[in-house]
C-alpha positions in Angstrom: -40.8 -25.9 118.2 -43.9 -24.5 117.4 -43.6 -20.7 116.6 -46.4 -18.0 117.3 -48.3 -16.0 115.0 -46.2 -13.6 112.2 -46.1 -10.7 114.7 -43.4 -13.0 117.1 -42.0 -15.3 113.9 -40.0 -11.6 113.2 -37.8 -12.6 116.7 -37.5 -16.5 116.2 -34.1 -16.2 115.4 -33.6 -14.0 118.4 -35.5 -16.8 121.0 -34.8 -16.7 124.6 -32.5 -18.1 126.6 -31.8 -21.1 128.4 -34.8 -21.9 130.5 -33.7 -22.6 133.8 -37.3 -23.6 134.9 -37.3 -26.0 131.5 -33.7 -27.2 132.7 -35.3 -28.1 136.2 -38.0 -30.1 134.7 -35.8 -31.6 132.0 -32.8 -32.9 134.4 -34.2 -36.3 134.6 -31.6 -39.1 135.8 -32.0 -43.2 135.8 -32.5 -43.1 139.7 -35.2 -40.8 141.1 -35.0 -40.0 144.9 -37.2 -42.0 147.0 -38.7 -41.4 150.1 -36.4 -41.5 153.4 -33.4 -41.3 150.8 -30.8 -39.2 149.5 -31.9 -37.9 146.1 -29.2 -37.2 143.1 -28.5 -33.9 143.8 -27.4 -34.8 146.8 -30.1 -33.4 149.0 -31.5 -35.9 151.9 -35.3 -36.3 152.4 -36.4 -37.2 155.5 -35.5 -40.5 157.1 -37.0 -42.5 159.8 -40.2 -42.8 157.4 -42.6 -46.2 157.5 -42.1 -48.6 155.3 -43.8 -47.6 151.7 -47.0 -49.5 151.9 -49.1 -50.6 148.3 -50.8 -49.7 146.6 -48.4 -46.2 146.0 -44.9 -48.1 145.5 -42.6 -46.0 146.7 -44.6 -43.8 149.0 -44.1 -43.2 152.5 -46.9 -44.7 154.6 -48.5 -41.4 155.2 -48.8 -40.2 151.8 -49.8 -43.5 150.4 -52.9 -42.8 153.0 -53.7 -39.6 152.0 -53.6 -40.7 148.5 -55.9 -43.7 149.0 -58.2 -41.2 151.3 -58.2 -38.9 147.4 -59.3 -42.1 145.4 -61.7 -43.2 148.4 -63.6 -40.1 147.9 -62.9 -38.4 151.2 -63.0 -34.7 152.3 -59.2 -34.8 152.7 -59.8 -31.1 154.5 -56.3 -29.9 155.5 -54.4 -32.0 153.8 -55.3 -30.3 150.3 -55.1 -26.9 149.5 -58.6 -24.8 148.1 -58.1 -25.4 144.6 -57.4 -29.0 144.9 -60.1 -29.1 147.1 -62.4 -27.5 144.7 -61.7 -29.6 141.6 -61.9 -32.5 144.2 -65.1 -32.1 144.6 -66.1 -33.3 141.6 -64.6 -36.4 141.9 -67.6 -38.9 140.2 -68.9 -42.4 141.3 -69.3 -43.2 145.5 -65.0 -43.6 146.2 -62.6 -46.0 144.2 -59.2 -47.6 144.8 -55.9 -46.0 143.9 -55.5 -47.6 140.2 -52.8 -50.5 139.7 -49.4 -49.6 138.7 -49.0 -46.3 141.3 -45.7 -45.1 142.4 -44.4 -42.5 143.9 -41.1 -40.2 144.1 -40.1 -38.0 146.8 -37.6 -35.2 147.0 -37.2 -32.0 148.4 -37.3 -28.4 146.9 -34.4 -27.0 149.0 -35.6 -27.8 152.8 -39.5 -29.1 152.0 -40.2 -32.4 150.9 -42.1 -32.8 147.9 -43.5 -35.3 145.9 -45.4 -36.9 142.6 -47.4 -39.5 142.1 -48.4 -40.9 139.0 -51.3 -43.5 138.2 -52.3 -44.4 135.0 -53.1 -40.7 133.6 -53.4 -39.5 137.0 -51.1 -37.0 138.9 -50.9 -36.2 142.6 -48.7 -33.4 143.5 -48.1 -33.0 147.1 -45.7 -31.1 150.0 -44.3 -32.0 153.4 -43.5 -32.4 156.3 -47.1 -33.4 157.2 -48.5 -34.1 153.7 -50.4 -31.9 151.3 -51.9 -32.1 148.4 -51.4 -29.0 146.5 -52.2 -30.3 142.9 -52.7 -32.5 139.9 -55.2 -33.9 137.7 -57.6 -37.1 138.2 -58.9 -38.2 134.5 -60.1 -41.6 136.3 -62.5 -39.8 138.4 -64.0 -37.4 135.8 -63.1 -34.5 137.3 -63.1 -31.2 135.3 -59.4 -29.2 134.3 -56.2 -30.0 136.2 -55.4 -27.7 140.0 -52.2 -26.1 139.2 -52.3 -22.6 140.5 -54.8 -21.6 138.3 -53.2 -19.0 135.1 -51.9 -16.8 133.8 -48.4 -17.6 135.7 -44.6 -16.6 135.4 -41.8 -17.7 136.4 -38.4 -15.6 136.2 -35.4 -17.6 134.8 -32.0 -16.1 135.7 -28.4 -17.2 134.7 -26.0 -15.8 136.6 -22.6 -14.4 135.4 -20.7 -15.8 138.6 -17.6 -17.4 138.0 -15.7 -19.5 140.3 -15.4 -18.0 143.7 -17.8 -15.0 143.0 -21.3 -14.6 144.9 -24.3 -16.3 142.7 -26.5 -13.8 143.8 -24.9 -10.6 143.1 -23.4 -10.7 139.7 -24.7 -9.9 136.6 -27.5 -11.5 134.9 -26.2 -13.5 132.3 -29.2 -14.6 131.1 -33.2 -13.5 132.2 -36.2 -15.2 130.4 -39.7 -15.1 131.4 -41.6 -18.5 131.3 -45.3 -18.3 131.2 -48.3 -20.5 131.5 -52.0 -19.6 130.6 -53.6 -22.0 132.5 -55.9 -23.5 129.8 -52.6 -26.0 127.9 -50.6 -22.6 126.3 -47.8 -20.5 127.4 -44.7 -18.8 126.1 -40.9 -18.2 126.8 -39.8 -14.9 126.5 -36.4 -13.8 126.8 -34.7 -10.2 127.9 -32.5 -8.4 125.8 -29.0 -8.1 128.6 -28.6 -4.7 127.6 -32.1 -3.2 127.6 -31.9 0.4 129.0 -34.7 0.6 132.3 -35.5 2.1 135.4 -34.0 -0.2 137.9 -35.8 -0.9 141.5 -32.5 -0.3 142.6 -32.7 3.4 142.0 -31.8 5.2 138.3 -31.3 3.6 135.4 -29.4 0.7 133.8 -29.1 -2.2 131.8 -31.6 -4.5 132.8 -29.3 -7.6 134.0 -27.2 -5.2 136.5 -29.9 -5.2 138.8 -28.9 -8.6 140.2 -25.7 -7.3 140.4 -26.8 -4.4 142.6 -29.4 -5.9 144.6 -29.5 -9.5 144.4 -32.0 -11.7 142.3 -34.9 -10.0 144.0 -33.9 -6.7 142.8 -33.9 -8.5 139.3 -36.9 -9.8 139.9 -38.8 -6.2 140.5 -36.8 -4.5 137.7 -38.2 -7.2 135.4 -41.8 -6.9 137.0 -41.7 -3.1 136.3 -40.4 -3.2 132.7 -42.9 -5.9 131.8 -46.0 -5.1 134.1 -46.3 -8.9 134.3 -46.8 -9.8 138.2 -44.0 -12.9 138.2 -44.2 -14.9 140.8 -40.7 -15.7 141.7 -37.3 -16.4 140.6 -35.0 -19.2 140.1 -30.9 -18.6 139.3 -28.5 -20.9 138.7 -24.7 -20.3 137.5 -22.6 -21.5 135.1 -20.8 -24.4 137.2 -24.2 -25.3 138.7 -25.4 -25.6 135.1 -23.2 -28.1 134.3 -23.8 -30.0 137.1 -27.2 -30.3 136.6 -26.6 -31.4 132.8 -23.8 -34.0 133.8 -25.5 -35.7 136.6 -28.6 -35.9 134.4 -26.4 -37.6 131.8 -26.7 -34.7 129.1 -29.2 -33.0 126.6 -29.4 -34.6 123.0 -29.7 -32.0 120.8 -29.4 -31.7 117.1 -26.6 -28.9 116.0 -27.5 -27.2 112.7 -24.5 -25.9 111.9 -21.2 -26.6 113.4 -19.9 -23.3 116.1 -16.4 -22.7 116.9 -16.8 -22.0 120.7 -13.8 -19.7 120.7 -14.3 -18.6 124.5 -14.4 -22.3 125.6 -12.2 -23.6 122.7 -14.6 -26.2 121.5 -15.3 -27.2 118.4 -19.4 -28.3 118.7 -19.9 -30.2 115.7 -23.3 -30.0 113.2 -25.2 -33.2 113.9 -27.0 -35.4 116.2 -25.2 -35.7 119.6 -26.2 -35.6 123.1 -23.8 -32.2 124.7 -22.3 -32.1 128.0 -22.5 -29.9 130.6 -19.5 -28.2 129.3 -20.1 -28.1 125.8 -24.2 -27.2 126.7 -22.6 -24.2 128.2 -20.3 -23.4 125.9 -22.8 -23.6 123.0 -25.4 -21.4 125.0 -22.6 -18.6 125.7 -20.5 -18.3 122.2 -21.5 -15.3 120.4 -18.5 -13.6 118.9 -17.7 -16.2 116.2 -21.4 -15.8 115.4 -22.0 -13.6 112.5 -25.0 -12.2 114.5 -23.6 -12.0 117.6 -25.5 -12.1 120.8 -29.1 -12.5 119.1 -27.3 -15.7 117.5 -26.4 -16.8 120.7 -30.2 -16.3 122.3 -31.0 -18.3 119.1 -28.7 -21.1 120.4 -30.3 -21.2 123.8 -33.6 -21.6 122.1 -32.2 -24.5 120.6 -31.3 -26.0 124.0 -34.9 -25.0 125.8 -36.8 -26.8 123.1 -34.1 -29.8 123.1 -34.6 -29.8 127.0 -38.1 -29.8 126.8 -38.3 -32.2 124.5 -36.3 -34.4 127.1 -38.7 -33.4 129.7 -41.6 -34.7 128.3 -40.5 -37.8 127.2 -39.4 -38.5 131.1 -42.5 -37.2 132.4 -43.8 -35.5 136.1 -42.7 -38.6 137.9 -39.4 -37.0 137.1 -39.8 -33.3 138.6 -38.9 -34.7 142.3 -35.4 -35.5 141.5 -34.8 -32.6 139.5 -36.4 -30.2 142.0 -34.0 -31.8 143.9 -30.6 -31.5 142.2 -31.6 -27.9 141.2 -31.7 -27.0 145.0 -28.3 -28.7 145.6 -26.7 -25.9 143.2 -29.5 -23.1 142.7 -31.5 -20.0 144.5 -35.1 -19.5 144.2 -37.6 -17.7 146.1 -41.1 -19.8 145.2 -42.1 -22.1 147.4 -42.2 -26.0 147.0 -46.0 -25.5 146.1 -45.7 -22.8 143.6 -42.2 -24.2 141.9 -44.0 -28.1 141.9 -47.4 -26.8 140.9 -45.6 -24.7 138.3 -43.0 -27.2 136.9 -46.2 -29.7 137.0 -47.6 -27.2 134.5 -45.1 -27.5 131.3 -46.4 -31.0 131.1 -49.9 -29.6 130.3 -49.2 -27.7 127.9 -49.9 -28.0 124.0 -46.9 -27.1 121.9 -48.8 -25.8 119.0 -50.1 -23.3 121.6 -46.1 -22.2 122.6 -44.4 -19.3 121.3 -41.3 -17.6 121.4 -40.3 -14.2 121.9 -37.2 -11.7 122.9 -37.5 -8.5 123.9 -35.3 -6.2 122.1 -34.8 -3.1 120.7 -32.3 -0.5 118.4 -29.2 0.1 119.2 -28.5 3.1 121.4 -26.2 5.4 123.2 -26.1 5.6 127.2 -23.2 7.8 128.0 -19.8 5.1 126.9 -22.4 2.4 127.4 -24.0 1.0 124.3 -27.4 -0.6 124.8 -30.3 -1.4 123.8 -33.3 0.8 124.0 -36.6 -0.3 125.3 -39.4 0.2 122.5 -41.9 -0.6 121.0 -41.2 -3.9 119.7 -40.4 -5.2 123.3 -44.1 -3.1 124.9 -46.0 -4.7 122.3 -44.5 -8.2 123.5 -45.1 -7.5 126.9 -48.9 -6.5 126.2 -49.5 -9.9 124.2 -47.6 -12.0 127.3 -50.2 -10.4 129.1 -52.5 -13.8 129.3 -49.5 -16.2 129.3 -49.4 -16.8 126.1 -47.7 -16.0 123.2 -48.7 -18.3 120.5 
């Protein structure tokens, strides 16, 4: 992983945590879910669909029009949203066909259908019921910059600290990490200090990861839009059992373990080497910390580790893949973006330039809150949030 300039190399060994936006993009399984099926996670898309038609293998008859309507040249009106629209139109030449080799997969974020379709270099991103396109980029017809929601953009990433039988929604942040995007191929992963010591939207103060506790993920969400002053655009949360579902079905993250860790809570032994964790060991390896002999910043730089190894697996897959694991995340997650803004957005990691990716936590000294020690918000994490300011933080 590329790091950012010497002002962020300081808290490298302190990187955020495990991306659950990065996980969503990097669950990619041998079977994608294909229109009027049921997808991996387990989520069905709409059946009763016609037949997929060519030249979009895989498509449902309706989209493969509308896609053949984008290549054609026509004002597809409706059916695309303004910025697609806009970078539409200037599509070059009189109309073409939909290049050879085009396919298509189809799944759902939670109840919306959603879908990619990939064509040479080309990608379509589009939503249902009645198909839209709400993104992509079309290097076969010359036009200018990819429609992704435009930039800067974040996304809130939370982990929750439910165990079995607890509500996923009103426990503790376990984890919280802010994924950005610049909108011009940069964008940075910055993660939250549990303990930090903030006004919280649910009234007084606390540490930052009770809010969630208090007032579900969107209270998280506005305690970490006020400590920031970064307008996120949503959330997504998963928890611990859901996190090893997603990594099992997906058939595991291959990561390389620099040194071996005695995961004392999970009593594993995660050995220093090549090898491709499970769901289990993943989340033990993400959560160990007190046989660390820095504690819980070690364990943030663990769940660094993961990220990049999950990104890594994500771009090797490519979009085609973000259907399906849209998909399974809704089978065992909670989010609040829509399907446009969470396919747009997942879309987006593919675009972006790792040497323009950096890494940040924001931390602070050690301090005294009554019994409760915390961390105290400073200036180290303000001057992080002022350079995240763009979505960048390379």
């Amino acid at each position: 992983m590329i790091l950012g300039p010497a002002r962020h190399r300081r808290v490298a060994a302190l990187t955020a945590s495990v991306a659950t936006v990065a996980l969503l993009a990097a669950c990619t399984g041998d079977s994608e879910p294909r229109a009027g099926g049921t997808s991996a996670g387990g989520v069905t898309t709409p059946t009763g669909a016609p037949a997929p038609t060519a030249p979009v293998e895989g498509a449902p008859a309706d989209l493969a029009s509308l896609v053949e309507r984008l290549y054609g040249g026509a004002d597809l009106g409706k059916a695309a949203n303004a910025e697609t629209a806009k970078v539409l139109a200037g599509r070059t030449g009189p109309g073409s066909t939909v290049p050879a080799g085009a396919k298509a997969a189809v799944g759902s974020w939670f109840d919306t259908p959603i879908a990619v379709v990939t064509a040479g270099d080309d990608v379509t991103l589009a939503v249902g019921p009645t198909w839209q396109v709400v993104g992509g980029w079309w290097p076969s017809l010359g036009t200018k910059g990819p429609a992704l929601g435009g930039g800067p953009r974040w996304v809130l990433a939370l982990g929750s600290d439910a165990r079995k039988g607890q509500n996923l929604a009103r426990s503790r942040a376990d984890t919280l990490q802010v994924v950005g995007l610049d909108g011009t191929g940069g964008g940075g992963v910055m993660g939250m200090a549990r303990d930090l010591w903030v006004p919280l939207s649910t009234g007084g103060k606390g540490k930052i990861n009770s809010a969630m506790a208090l007032g579900g993920p969107a209270a998280q969400l506005a305690t970490v839009r006020k400590a920031t002053g970064l307008p996120i655009e949503g959330y997504a949360v998963i928890g611990f059992e859901g996190f090893k579902k997603l990594i099992d079905d997906q058939g595991g993250i291959p990561i390389v373990v620099p040194e071996t860790v005695n995961a004392s809570h999970a009593r594993l032994v995660i050995k220093k080497g090549a090898r491709v964790l499970s769901g289990k060991e993943a989340l033990a390896y993400a959560r160990e910390r007190k046989t660390l002999p820095d504690g819980d910043f070690g364990r943030s730089r663990h769940q660094g580790q993961l990220l990049v190894a999950a990104a890594i697996k994500a771009k090797l897959a490519g979009p085609i893949a973000v259907p399906g694991a849209l998909t399974s995340f809704s089978s065992v997650g909670q989010s609040d973006l829509s399907a446009e803004e969470m396919l747009t957005f997942a879309a987006g990691l593919y675009r972006v330039n790792p040497t323009k990716v950096g890494r940040g936590v924001a931390a602070g000294p050690f301090g005294w809150a009554g019994s409760q020690s915390i961390v105290v918000l400073g200036d180290q994490a303000r001057r992080l949030f002022a350079s995240f300011a763009d979505g960048n933080l390379s």
